[in-house]
C-alpha positions, 0 to 999 in steps of 0.5 A, spaced: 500 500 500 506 505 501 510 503 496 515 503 499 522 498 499 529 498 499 530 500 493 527 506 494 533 507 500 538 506 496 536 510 490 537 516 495 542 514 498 546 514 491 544 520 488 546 523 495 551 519 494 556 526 496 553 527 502 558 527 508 557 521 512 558 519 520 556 523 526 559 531 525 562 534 532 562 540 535 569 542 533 570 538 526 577 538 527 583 539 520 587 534 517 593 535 515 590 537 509 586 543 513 580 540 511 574 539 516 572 533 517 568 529 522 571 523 528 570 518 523 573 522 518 569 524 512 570 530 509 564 536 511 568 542 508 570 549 510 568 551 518 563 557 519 565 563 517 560 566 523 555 564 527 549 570 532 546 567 537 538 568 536 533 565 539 526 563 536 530 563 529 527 559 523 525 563 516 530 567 514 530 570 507 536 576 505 535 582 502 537 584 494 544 586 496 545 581 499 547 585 506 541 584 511 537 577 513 531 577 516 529 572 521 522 570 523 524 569 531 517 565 533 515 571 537 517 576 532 522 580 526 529 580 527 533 584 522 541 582 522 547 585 519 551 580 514 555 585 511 561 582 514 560 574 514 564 573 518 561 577 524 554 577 523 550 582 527 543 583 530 540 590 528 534 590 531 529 585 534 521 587 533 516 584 537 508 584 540 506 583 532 499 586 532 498 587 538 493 592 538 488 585 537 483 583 542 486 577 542 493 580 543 500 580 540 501 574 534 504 569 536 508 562 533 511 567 528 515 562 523 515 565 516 515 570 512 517 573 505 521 579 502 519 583 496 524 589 494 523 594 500 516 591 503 517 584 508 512 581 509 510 577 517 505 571 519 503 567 523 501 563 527 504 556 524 501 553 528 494 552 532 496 558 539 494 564 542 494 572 539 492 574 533 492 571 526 495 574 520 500 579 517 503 585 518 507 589 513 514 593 514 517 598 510 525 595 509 527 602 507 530 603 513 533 597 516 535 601 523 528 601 525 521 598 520 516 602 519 510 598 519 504 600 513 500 594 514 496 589 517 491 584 517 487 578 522 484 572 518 481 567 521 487 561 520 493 559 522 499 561 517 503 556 516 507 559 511 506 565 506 509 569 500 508 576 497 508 579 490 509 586 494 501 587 494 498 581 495 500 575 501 499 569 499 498 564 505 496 557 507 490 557 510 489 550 513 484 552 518 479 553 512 475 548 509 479 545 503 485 548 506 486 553 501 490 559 499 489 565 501 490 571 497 490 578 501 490 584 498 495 588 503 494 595 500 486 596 501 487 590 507 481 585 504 481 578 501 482 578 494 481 570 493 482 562 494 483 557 490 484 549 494 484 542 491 477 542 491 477 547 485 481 542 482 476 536 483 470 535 488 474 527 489 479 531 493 473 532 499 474 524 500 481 525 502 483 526 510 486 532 510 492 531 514 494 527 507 493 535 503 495 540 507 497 546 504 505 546 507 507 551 502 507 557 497 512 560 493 509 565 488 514 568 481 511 572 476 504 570 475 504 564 477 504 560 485 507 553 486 503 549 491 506 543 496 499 539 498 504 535 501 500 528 498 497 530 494 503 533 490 505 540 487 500 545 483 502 550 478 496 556 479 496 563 475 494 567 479 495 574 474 489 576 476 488 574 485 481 575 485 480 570 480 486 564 480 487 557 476 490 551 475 495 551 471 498 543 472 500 538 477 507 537 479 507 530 482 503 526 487 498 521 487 490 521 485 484 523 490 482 515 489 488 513 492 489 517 498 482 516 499 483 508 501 489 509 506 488 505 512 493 510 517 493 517 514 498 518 520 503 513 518 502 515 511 503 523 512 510 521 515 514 516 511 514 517 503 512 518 498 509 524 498 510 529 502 511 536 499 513 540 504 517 546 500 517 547 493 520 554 489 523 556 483 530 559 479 530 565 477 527 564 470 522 559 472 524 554 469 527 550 474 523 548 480 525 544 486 520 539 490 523 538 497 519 533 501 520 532 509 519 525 511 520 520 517 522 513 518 516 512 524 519 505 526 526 505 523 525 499 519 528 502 512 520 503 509 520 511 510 525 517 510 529 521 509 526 523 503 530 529 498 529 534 493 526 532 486 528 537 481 524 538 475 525 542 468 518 546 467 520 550 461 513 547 459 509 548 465 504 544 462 508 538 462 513 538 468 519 533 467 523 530 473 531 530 471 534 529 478 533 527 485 538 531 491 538 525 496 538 527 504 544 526 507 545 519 511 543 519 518 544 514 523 537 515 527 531 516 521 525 516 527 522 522 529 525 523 535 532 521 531 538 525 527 533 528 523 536 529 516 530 530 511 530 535 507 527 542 509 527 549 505 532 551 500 533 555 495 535 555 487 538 561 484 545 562 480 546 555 479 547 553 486 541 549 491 541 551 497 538 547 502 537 545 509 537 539 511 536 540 519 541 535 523 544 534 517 547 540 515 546 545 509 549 543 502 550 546 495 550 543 489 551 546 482 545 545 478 547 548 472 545 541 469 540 540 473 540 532 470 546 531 474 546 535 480 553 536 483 554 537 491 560 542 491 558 544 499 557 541 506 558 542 513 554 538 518 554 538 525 549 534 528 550 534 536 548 542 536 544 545 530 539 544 526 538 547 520 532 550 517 534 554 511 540 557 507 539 562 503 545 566 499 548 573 501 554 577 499 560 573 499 557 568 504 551 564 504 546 564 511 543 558 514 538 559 521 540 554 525 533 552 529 531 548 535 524 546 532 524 539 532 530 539 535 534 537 543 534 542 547 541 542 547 541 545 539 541 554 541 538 557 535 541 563 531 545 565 524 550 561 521 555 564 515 559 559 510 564 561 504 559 560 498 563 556 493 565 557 486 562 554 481 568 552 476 569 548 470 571 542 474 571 539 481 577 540 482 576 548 481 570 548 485 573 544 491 580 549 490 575 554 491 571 551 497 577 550 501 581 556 500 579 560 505 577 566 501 569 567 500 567 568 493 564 575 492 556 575 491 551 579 488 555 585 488 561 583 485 564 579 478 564 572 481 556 573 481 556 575 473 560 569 471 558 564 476 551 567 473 553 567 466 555 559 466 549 557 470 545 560 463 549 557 458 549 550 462 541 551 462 542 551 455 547 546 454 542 541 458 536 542 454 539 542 447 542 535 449 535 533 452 
């Protein structure tokens, strides 16, 4: 019934077959060749450029410079200073969101979404006291945000995107468990769209197998992951009157349907969708999905990151999968390394994968994606984003799902160049010197090689 067996284990653990393996230590300590490795001595790559304690850190998404990171913090916003990676700073920490509510300051803050100068904030993620919504700031100023909206629904807001107007937001405590669009200008809905537009059969599923875990808007369109039941591609041109666009992956309503123990089948593969984006021209789109193995008997996870190519959005192709790192405890209560929330852009993926570290891949051939990144620590982190910056990439360390003995914060790693061969790419990881990012010519190079391989693979293909 869920399709499950030991080839699909092994299949992941080939294509990931660069992931660093063993159990990391607080402390990787060099070899003689400086390069960190783990006590069992697998290879994990540079140490941290910088580290800012920062409690309460989950999302985090950087500014267009590349200069700043802001962090949802649970009980509110902080803004951090990554000009110099290698001395992460906090600027300001803004909390009591929306506390003019009857129903008090909003709490369980773990998402937001920045587009230009406007940040958007929501919550809660999960089912609490305080307000339920968002609220809007002017960036302009990064010293001291100037809020210029909010707005209370009647849902928890898992996660969210925003076009600069309109916040798009996952509204599971509705009916359906759609999304939501919020025009945050006039502060009214504008519209929604869930799986039951799609097809009434969908009704017949247990919610807790099609939740709406994620939303990531580009353009006209928004990217759905509707956990088992697979992503969606949705025009949303005009907000107030969304479309389906096409299904990426997941299995049919009849199927889910019949599911003897949806507990057990919302946790273990396959399925699963829990974080899905785009590279910059969309025609690259990632797939993460979070996934368990509840009795540790190599039927369920930790499941990777599929690649698809959607040149044709009508007609999206799989062409690779990112495996999960190797743990040595797949349970729920174990070393969780599944795949959590990343991103693709200039070639590169940046993922986090909670107790198995954060990675990079070049994906400029998206059919053969190759690790050039990674740095675990098992015993005290547990990542749940990378994102790029100037010279450095960031990842929130977050305690969510994690010991007690994991202290949240923001880490900084060298981001690695993107050469012609693996032995320039890995000169480049172990130098010692990170690459200028968005500011500088390593950008437009990396950039222009990350185009020319796109065309490159789709000419072969």
């Amino acid at each position: 019934m869920y399709r499950r067996t030991f080839l699909r284990r092994v299949g992941a653990a080939s294509v990931g077959a660069a992931a660093v393996t063993g159990a990391a230590s607080g402390h990787p300590t060099p070899t003689d060749d400086g390069t960190a490795r783990t006590p069992a001595g697998t290879p994990t790559g540079r140490d941290t450029l910088g580290t800012l304690d920062l409690p309460g850190a989950h999302e985090l998404v950087t500014s267009p410079d590349g200069h700043t990171a802001y962090v949802a913090t649970g009980t509110g916003v902080a803004v951090v200073d990554v000009t110099t990676p290698t001395n992460p700073r906090l600027i300001t920490h803004r909390t009591d969101l929306l506390a003019d509510s009857a129903e008090g300051p909003m709490e369980e803050v773990q998402d937001l979404a920045l587009l230009g100068e406007r940040l958007l904030v929501t919550g809660p993620a999960h089912p609490a006291e305080g307000a339920h919504g968002l609220v809007v700031f002017d960036v302009t100023d990064r010293q001291s945000l100037d809020r210029v909206g909010g707005y209370e629904v009647d849902t928890v807001v898992h996660n969210c995107d925003f076009d600069g107007r309109y916040a798009y937001l996952t509204a599971n405590s509705r009916e359906g468990n759609p999304l939501l669009v919020v025009d945050t200008e006039t502060e009214r809905e504008a519209g929604t769209w869930s799986l039951f537009d799609a097809d009434e059969a969908w009704r017949d599923v247990p919610g807790t197998l099609r939740p709406l875990h994620d939303v990531w808007v580009h353009g006209d369109r928004a990217y759905l992951a509707y956990w088992d039941a697979g992503t969606w591609i949705l025009d949303v041109s005009d907000p107030v009157d969304v479309s389906l666009v096409s299904r990426v992956r997941g299995r049919d309503p009849a199927a889910l349907a019949d599911v003897e123990s949806p507990s057990v089948e919302r946790s273990e593969p396959p399925g699963n969708d829990h974080f899905v984006t785009v590279n910059e021209d969309a025609t690259l789109l990632g797939v993460g999905s979070e996934s368990w193995d509840l009795d540790d008997d190599g039927s369920g996870g930790p499941s990777g990151i599929e690649l698809f190519d959607v040149t044709d959005e009508t007609a999206p192709e799989s062409v690779a999968t990112i495996g999960p790192p190797p743990t040595s405890d797949p349970t729920p209560g174990g070393v969780l390394t599944t795949a959590h929330n990343f991103e693709l852009t200039d070639g590169r993926c940046y993922a986090a994968w909670y107790n198995g570290g954060v990675t990079v891949h070049d994906v400029r051939d998206p059919a053969s994606p190759r690790e050039v990144f990674a740095w675990r620590d098992s015993e005290t982190t547990s990542f749940w984003t990378a994102q790029r910056g100037t010279g450095c990439f960031l990842a929130a360390n977050t305690n969510a799902n994690a010991g007690s003995e994991v202290a949240p914060g923001v880490y900084t790693f060298p981001d690695p160049r993107l050469g012609a061969s693996t032995d320039e790419t890995d000169s480049a990881t172990g130098g010692g010197v990170p690459i200028v990012g968005a500011a500088g010519d390593g950008f437009g190079v990396a950039a222009a090689l990350a185009a020319v391989g796109l065309v490159a693979w789709r000419l072969r293909r």
